[in-house]
C-alpha positions, 0 to 999 in steps of 0.5 A: 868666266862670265865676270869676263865675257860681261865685261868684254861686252860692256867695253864693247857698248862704247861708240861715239857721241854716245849720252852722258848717262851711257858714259857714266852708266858704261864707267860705273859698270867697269869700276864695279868688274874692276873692283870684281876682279881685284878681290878675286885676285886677293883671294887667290893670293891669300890661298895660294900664297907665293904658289899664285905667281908659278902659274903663267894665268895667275901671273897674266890676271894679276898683272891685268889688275895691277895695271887697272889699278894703277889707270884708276889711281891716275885717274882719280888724280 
């Protein structure tokens, strides 16, 4: 849960004009709670196994990361 509120709060740091550096910083910051939530979604998988996806939070989390990942993927590209 706190993975969550930092990360609400670091997208909440984003304001016009801002440096460079608070850009990158701010970037690097989400990939990192990006990547947090990712493995945490894997682990869940691999203990619950087919279990994970009857539970509605479980479907939520793990839709919210594949989209992540997929605007990363595009991203990259």
């Amino acid at each position: 849960m706190s993975c969550i509120i930092l990360n609400t709060i670091v997208m909440a740091l984003v304001w016009f004009d801002e440096t460079k550096t608070m850009k990158e910083a701010i970037e690097i910051i989400n990939y990192t709670f990006a990547a947090i939530f990712t493995i945490e979604a894997i682990i869940k998988i691999i203990a619950f196994k087919a279990q994970y996806f009857h539970e509605s939070w479980n479907i939520f989390d793990f839709t919210i990361v594949a989209v992540t990942g997929i605007f990363l993927g595009l991203k990259i590209f």
